[in-house]
N, C-alpha and C positions, 0 to 999 in steps of 0.2 A: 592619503587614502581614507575615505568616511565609508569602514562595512559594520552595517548597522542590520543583521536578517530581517530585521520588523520592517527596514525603512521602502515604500512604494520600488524606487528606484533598484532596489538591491532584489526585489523581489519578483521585478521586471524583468532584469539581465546577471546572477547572482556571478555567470563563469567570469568575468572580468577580476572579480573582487577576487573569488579564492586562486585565480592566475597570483595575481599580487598576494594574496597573503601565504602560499607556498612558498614563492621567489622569495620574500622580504621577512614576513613576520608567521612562521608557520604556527606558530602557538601563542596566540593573540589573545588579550583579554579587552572588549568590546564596550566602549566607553558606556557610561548610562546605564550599563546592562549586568555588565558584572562579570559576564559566563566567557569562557577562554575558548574559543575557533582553535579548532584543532584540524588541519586542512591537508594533511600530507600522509599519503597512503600507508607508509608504515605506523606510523604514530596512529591512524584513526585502527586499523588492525590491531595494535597491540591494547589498544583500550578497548575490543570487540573480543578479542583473548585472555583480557585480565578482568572479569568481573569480582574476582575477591579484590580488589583495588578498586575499580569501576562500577560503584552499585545503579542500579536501575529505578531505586526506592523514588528517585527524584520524579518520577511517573506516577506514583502513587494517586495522585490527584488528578484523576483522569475524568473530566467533567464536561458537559455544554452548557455555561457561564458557570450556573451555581447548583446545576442537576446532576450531581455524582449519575454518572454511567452507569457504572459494577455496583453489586450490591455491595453493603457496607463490611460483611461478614464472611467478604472472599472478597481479597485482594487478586486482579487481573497479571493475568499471566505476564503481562509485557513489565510490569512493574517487580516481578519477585525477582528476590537472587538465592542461590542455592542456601540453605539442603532446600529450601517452601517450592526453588522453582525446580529441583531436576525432580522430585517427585509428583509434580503437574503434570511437566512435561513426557516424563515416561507414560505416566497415564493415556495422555492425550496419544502421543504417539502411537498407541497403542489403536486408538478408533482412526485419528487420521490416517491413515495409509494410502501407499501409493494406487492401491485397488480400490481403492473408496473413490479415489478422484479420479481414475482411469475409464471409472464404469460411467462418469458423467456426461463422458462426449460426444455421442449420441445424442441425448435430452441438448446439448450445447448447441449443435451443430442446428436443430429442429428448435431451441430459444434466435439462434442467431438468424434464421431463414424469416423465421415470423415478424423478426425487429424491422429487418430490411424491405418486407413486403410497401411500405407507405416509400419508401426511397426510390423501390424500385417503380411503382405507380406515378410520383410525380414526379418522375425527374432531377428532383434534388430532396435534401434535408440535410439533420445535422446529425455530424457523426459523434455526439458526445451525447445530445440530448437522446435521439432517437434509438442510438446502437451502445455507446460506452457506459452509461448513466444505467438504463436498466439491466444490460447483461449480467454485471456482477453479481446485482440483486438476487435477480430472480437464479443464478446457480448458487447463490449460497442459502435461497428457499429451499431448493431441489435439494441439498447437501442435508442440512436439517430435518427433510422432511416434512416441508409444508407442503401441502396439498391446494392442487392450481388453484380451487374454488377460496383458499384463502391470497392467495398471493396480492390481489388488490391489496386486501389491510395489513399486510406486510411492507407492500412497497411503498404505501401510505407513510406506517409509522418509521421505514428507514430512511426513506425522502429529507423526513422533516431533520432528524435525529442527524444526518449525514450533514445536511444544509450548516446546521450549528457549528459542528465537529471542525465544517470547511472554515472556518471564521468569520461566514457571510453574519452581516449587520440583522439582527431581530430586532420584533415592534415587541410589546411585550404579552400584546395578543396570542404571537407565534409562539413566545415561549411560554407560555401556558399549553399551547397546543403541540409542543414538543414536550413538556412534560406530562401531558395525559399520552404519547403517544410512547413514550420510554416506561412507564407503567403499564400501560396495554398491550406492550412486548414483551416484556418481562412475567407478565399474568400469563401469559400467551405459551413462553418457553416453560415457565415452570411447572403449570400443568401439560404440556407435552409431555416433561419429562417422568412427572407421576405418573400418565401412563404409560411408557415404557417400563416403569420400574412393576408395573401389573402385568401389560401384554409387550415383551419385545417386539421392535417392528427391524425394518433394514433401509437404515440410514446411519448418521455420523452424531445425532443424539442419545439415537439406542445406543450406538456403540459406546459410548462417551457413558450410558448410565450403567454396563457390561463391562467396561474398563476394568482390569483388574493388574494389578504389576506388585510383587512379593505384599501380598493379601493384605493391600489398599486399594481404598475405591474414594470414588470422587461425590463429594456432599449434592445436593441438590442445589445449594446456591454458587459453588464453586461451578456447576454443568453450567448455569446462569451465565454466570460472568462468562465464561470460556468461549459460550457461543457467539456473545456480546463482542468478543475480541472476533474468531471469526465476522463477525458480520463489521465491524469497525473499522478494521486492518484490513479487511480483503476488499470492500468495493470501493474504498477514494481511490486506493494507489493501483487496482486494475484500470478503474477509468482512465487514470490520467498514464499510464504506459500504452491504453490503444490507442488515445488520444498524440501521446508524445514519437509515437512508433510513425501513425501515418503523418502529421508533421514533417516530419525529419527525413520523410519519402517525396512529399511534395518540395521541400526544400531542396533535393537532391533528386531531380527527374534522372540522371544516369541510374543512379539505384532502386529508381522504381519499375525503370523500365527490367532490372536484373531480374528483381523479385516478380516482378508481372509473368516474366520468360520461364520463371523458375520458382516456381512456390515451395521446392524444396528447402529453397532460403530463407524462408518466413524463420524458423527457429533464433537462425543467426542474429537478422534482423530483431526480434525481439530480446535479444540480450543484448545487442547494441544500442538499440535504442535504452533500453535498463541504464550500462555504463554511460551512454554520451547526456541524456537527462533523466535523471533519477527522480523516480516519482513522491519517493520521501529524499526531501536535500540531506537534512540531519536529524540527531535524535541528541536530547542531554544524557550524560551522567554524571555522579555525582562522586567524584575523586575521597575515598575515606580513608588516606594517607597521603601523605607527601609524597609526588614523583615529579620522574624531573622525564619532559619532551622532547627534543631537537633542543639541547640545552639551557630551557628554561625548566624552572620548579616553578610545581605546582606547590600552594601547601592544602594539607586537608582540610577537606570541607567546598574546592574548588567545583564550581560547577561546570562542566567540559561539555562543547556542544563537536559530535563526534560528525565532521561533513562526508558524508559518501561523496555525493556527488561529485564532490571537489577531489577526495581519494580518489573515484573514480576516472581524473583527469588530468593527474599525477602523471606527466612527460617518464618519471623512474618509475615505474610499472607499464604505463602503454604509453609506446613509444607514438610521436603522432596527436597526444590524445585529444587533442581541438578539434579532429577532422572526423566527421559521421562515417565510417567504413562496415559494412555488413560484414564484407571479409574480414572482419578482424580477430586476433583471438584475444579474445573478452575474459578466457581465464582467469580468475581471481576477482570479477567485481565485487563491491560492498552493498550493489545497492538492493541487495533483501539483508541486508547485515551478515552476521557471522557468527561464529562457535552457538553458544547456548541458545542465542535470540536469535538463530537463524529464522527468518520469515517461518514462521508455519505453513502459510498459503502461498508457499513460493510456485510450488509446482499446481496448484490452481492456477493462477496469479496466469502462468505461464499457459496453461491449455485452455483457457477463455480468451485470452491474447491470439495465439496461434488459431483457432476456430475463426474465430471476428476478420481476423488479418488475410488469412487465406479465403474464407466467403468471400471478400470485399471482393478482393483484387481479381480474384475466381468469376463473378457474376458480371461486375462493371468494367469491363476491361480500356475501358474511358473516364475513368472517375478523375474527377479534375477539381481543384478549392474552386467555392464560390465567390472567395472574399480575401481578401488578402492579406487585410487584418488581421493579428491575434489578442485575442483576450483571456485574460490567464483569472484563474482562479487569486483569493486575497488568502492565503494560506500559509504565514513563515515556513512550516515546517514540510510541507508540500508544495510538488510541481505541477500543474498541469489546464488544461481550458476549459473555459466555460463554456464555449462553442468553436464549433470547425466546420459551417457550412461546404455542403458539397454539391458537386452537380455529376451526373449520370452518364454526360452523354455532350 
């Protein structure tokens, strides 16, 4: 067995590899690489439940090549571990709510009508370019509070910022032009947020600058970074679950014809498609004591790459787990993560999915691949296409 995550091949077809390294070698350390595959549902859970053991710091350097993301003077939520993160996270929790993102489906439902207008005029397009690629975006504008007349230079500066993020190859032209654009967002957010801090408005920035949890508030550059993660973490791994959802429907014409019959099934469908290809494979952390796995030890300092995906296909949890089932009960997957790092935008993640999925299948009741082909994004640590031509009719 050669599992290498970086190598083209593994990045291609990754379920093979974690099949074998569950069966044979469940806590693997990855020749060349250093970092231990950890591939077996209980073991990736208990690393997802033991972050005093498990730290996240190993994220710290969250960058596109050599352009720090977050400001330097707030470290990103995905990278702290408690006490820095449960008092972010309270905070946060406190603006994100489940009402914040409920009130968006409407504006979702009237983004997703407008994307499809060009699909539904010629007959075909692409559903990642035309539908999965801007949806995110533009509701995580909506979510912040950009206003439509800026949204152009929003989806400008996150295009380019995303493009990087995905590992797609830059001239060094681009990267220039993704660094004036990671600066013009950040100019962008952080005078938004001064003026909320003068005139509240009603979105998830204001709320974010109104956050208060036992009389703490959140700095101005912590709001930065925080929104930086929303917009970071919500729009690759949304794209590639509407991407990875309708796939996995054209692969499976008996379950498309289900969900066609019955869009009540759209929900199902999109947690299975979650479990059967997960949009983020794995995430590091960084082991800061000895423990021992499926009876190998670690010693500290080991850097643990934690694979949902591959938990997520774990035969001793779901039984089956090779086979695409809507009906399944998907109970327990990993792949928004677990305990503290639960996804923050999970239940976004999920109602931009649900919206996209139900429009489709609702208006084209013919929608067929144009191409047979797939081609996947170059991204070790995510899953999903770069395109999924379609046709209408």
């Amino acid at each position: 067995m050669d599992y290498n995550p970086f190598s083209p091949e593994v990045r291609e077809n990754p379920y093979p590899y974690y099949a074998y390294l569950r069966q044979h070698a469940p806590v693997y350390q990855v020749p060349d690489v250093g970092m231990w595959a950890i591939s077996r549902y209980d073991d990736v859970l208990f690393i997802l439940k033991n972050p005093q053991i498990f730290s996240s710091s190993i994220l710290s350097a969250a960058a596109v090549g050599d352009l720090n993301l977050f400001p330097p003077e707030a470290p990103d939520l995905i990278s702290l571990d408690p006490p820095a993160h449960t008092r972010l996270r309270k905070l946060v929790n406190r603006a994100f709510t489940p009402r914040r993102v409920a009130s968006l489906e409407s504006h979702l439902r009237e983004m997703v009508q407008r994307l499809l207008e060009p699909l539904a005029a010629q007959g075909a397009g692409d559903l990642i370019g035309d539908l999965a690629i801007p949806l995110p975006v533009m509701a995580i504008a909506e979510l912040l509070g950009v206003p439509p007349e800026r949204y152009h230079d929003f989806k400008r500066w996150t295009n380019l910022i995303l493009r990087a993020m995905n590992g797609a190859a830059v001239t060094q032209e681009e990267r220039t032009q993704i660094g004036q654009s990671l600066a013009e967002l950040r100019a962008y957010i952080e005078d938004a947020v001064a003026a909320y801090h003068r005139q509240p408005g009603d979105n998830l920035l204001s709320d974010l600058v109104r956050a208060e949890e036992e009389n703490q508030t959140l700095t101005s550059a912590e709001i930065v970074s925080l929104a930086l993660v929303v917009l970071a973490a919500g729009s690759e791994t949304t794209t590639n679950l509407i991407g990875s959802a309708m796939l996995a429907l054209f692969e499976h014409p008996e379950q498309l014809a289900q969900v066609r019959a019955n869009r009540a099934l759209v929900p199902n469908l999109i947690e299975e498609a979650l479990r059967y290809d997960a949009p983020v494979q794995w995430f590091p952390r960084l082991a800061i004591q000895e423990v021992e796995l499926s009876g190998t030890t670690l010693p500290a300092g080991s850097v643990v790459m934690t694979i949902y995906a591959s938990a997520n296909r774990d035969e001793r949890k779901f039984p089956d787990a090779e086979r695409f089932d809507i009906m399944r009960n998907t109970e327990g997957h990993v792949a928004f993560s677990f305990g503290i790092h639960f996804c923050l935008g999970a239940q976004l993640a999920r109602l931009e999915a649900k919206v996209a999925l139900e429009t489709l299948l609702g208006q084209f009741p013919r929608l067929t691949r144009a191409n047979e082909s797939v081609i996947r994004i170059e991204a070790p640590l995510l899953r999903g296409l770069k395109t999924l031509p379609l046709r209408v009719g």
